[in-house]
DSSP file (Angstrom, degrees, kcal/mol; ACC not computed):
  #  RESIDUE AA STRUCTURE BP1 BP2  ACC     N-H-->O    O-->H-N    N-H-->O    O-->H-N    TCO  KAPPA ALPHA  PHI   PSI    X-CA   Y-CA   Z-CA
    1    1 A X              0   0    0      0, 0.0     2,-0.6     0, 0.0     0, 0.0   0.000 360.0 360.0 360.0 123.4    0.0    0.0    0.0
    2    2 A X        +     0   0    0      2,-0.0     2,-0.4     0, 0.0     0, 0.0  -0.762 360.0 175.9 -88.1  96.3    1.6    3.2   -1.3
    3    3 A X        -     0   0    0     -2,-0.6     2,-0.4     0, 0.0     0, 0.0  -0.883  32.4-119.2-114.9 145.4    0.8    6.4    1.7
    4    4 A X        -     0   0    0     -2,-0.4     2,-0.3     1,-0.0    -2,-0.0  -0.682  26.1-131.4 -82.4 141.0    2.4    9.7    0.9
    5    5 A X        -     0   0    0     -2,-0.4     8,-1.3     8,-0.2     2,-0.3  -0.732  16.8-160.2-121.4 145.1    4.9   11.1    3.1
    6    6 A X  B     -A   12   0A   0     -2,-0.3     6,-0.2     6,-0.2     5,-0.1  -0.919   9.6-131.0-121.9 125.5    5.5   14.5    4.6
    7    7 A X        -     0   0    0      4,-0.5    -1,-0.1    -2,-0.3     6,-0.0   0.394  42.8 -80.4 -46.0-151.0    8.0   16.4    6.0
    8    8 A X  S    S+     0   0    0      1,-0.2    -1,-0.1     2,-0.1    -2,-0.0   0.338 130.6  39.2 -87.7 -14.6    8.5   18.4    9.0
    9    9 A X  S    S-     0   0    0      2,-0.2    -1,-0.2     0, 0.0    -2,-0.1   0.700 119.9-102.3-109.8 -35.3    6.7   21.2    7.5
   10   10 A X  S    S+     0   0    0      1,-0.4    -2,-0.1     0, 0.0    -3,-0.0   0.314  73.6 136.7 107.4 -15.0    4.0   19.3    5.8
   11   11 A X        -     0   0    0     -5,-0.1    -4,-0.5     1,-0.1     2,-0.5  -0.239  62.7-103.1 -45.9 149.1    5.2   19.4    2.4
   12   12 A X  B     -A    6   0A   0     -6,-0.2    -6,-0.2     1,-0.0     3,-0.1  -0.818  41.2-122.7 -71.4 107.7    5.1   16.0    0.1
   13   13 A X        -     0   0    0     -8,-1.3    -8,-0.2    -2,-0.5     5,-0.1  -0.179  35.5 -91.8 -64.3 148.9    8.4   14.7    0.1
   14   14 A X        -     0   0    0      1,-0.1     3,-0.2     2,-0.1    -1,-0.1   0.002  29.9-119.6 -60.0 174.1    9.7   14.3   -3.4
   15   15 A X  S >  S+     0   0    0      1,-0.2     3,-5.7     2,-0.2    -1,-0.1   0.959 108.9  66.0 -58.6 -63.1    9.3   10.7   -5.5
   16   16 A X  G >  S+     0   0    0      1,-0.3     3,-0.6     2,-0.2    -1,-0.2   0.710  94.8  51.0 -54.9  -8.4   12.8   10.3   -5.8
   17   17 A X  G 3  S+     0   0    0      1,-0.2    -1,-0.3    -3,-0.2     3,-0.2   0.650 111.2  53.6 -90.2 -21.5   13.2    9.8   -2.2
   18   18 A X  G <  S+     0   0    0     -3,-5.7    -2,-0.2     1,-0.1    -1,-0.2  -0.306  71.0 129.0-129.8  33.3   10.3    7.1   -2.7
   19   19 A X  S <  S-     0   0    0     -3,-0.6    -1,-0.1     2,-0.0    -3,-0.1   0.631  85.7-102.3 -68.7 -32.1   12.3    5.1   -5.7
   20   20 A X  S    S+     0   0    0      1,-0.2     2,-0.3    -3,-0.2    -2,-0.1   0.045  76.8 143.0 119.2  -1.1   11.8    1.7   -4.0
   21   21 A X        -     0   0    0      1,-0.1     2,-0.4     0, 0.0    -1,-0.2  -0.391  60.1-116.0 -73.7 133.9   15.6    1.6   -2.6
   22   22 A X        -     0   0    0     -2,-0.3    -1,-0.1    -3,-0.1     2,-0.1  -0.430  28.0-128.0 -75.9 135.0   15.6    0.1    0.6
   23   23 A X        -     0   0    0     -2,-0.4     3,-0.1     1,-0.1     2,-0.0  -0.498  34.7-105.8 -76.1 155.4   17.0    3.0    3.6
   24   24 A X        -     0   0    0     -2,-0.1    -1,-0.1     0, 0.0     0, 0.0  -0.214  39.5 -91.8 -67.1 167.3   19.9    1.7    5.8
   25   25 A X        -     0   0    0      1,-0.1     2,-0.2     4,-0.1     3,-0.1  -0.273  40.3-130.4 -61.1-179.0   19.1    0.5    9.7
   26   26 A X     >  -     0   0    0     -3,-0.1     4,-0.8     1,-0.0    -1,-0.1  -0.585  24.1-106.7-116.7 179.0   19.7    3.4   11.8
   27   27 A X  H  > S+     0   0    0     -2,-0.2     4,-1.8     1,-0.2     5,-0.2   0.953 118.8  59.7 -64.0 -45.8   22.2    2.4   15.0
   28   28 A X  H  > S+     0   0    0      1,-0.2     4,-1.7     2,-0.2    -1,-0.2   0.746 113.9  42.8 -82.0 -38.6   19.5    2.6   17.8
   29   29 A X  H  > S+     0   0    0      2,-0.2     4,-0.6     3,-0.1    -1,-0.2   0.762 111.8  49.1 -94.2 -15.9   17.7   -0.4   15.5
   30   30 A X  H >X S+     0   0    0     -4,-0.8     3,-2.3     2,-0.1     4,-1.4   0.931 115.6  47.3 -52.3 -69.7   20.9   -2.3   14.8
   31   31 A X  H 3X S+     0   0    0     -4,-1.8     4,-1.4     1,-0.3    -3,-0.2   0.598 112.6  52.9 -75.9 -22.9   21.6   -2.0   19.0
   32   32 A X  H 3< S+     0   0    0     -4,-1.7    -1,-0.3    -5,-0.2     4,-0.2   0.660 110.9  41.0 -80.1  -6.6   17.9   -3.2   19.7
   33   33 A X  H XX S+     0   0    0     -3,-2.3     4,-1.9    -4,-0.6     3,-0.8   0.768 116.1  48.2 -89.4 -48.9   17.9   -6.0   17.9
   34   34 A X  H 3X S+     0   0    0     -4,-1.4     4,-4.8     2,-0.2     5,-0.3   0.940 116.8  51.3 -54.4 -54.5   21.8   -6.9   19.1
   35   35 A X  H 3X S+     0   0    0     -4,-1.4     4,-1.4     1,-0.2    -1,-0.2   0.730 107.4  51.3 -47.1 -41.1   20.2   -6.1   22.6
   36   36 A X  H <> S+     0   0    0     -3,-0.8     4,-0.8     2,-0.2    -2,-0.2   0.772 111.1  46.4 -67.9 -54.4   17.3   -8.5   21.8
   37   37 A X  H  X S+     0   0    0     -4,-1.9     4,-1.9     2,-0.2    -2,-0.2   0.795 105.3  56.1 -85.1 -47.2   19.4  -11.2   21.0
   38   38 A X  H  X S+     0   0    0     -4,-4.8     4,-1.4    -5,-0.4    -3,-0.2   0.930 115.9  45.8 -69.7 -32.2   22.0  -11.0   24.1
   39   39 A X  H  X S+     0   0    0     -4,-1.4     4,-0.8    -5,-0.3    -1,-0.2   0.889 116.4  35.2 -13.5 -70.1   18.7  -11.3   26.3
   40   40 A X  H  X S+     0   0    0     -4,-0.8     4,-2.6     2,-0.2    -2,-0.2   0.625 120.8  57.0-102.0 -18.1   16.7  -14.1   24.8
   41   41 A X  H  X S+     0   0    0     -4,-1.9     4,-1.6     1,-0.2    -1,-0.2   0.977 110.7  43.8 -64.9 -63.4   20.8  -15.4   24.2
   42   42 A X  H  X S+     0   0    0     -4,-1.4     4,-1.2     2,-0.2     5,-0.3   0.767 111.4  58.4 -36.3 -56.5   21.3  -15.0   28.5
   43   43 A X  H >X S+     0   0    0     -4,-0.8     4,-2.6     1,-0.2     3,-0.6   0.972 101.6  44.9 -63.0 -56.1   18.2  -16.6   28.9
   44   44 A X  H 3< S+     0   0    0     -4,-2.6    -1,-0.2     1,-0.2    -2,-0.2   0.806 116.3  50.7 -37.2 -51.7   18.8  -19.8   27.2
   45   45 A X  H 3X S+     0   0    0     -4,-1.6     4,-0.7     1,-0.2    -1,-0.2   0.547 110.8  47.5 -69.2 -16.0   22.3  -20.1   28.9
   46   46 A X  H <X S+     0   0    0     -4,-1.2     4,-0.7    -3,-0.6    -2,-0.2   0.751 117.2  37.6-120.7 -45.7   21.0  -19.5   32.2
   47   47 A X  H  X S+     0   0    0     -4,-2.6     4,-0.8    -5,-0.3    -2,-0.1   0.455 113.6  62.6-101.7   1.8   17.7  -22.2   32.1
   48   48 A X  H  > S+     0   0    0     -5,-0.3     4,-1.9     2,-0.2    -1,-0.2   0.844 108.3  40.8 -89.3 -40.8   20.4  -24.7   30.0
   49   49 A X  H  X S+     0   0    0     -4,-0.7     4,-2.3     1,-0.2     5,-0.5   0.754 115.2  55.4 -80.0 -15.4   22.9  -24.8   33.5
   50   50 A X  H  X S+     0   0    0     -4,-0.7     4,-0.7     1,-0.2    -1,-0.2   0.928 111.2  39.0 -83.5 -17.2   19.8  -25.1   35.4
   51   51 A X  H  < S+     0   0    0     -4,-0.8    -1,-0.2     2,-0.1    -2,-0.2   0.818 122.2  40.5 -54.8 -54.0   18.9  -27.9   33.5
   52   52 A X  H  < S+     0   0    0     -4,-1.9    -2,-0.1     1,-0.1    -3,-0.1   0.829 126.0  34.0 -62.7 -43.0   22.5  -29.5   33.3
   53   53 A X  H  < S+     0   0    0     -4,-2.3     2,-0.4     1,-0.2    -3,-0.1   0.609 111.0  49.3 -92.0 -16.0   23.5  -28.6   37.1
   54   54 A X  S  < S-     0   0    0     -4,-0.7    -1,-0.2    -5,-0.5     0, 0.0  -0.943  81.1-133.8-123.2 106.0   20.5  -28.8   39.4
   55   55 A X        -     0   0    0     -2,-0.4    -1,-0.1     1,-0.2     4,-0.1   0.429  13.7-128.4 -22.0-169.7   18.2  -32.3   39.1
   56   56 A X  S    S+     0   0    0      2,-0.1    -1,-0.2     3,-0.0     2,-0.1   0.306  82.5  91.5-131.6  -9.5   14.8  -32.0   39.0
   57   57 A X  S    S-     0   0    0      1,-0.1    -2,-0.0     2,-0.1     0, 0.0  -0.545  90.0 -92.0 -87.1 168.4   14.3  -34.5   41.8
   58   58 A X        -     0   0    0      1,-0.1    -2,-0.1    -2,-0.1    -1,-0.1  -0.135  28.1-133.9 -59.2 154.3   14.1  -33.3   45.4
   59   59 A X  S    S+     0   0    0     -3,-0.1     2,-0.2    -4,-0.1    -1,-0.1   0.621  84.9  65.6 -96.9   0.0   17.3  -33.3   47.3
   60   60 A X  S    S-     0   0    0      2,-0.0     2,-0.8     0, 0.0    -2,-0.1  -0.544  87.2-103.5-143.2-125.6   15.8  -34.8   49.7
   61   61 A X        -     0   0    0     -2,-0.2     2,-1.5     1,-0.1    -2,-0.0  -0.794  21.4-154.1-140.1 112.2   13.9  -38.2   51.0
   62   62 A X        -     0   0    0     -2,-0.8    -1,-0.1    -4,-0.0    -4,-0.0  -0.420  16.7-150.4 -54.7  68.5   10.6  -38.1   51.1
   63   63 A X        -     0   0    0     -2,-1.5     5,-0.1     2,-0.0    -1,-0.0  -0.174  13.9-113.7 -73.1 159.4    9.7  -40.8   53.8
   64   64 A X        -     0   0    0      3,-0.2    -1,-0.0     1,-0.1     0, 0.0  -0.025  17.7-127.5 -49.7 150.9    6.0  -43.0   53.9
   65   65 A X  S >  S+     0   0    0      1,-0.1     3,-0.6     3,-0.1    -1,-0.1   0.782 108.1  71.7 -66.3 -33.1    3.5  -42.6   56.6
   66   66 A X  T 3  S+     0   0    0      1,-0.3     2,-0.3     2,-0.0    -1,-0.1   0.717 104.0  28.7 -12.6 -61.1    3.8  -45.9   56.9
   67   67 A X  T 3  S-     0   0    0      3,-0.0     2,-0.5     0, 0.0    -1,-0.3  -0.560  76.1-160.3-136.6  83.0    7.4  -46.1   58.5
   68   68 A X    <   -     0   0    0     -3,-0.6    -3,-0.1    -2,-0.3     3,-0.0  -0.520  24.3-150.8 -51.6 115.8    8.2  -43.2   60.4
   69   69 A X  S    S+     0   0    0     -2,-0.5     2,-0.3     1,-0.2    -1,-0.1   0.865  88.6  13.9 -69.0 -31.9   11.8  -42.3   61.2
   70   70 A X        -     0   0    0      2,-0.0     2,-0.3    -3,-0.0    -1,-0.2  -0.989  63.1-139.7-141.0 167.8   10.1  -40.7   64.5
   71   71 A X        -     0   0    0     -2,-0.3     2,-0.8    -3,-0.0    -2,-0.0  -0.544  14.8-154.0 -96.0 147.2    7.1  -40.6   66.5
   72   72 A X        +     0   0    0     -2,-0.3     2,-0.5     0, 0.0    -2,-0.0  -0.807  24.0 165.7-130.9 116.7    6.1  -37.5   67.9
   73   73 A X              0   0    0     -2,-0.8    -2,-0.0     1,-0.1     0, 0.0  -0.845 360.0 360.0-130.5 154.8    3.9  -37.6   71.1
   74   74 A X              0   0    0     -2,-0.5    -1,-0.1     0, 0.0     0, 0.0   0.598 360.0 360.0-137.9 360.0    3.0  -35.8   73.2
């Protein structure tokens, strides 16, 4: 869809500005995307050692009702 574009002023910016050549990134969307990536990057690494380093079973032992290591009375 083809919208016409205006300056600062309100003018119609010329055609030639509007040739079909693609504009370069600017930095600030280079560095949000780079930003984006060291995140999602961080994240991955982070839930990958938690995976590798911490089990998923309990650390510790989950006894029966059945055989109690003590009684408690009172």
């Amino acid at each position: 869809m083809l919208t016409e574009k205006f300056d600062a002023y309100g003018e119609v910016l010329p055609a030639a500005a509007r040739d079909g050549r693609e504009t370069g990134r600017t930095a600030s969307a280079v560095l949000g995307r780079v930003g984006k990536l060291a995140f999602w990057l961080l994240v991955v690494v982070i839930v990958a050692a938690r995976v590798i380093w911490y089990p998923a079973a309990p650390a510790f032992d989950v006894g029966s009702a059945s055989t109690p290591k003590q009684a408690i009375t009172r």
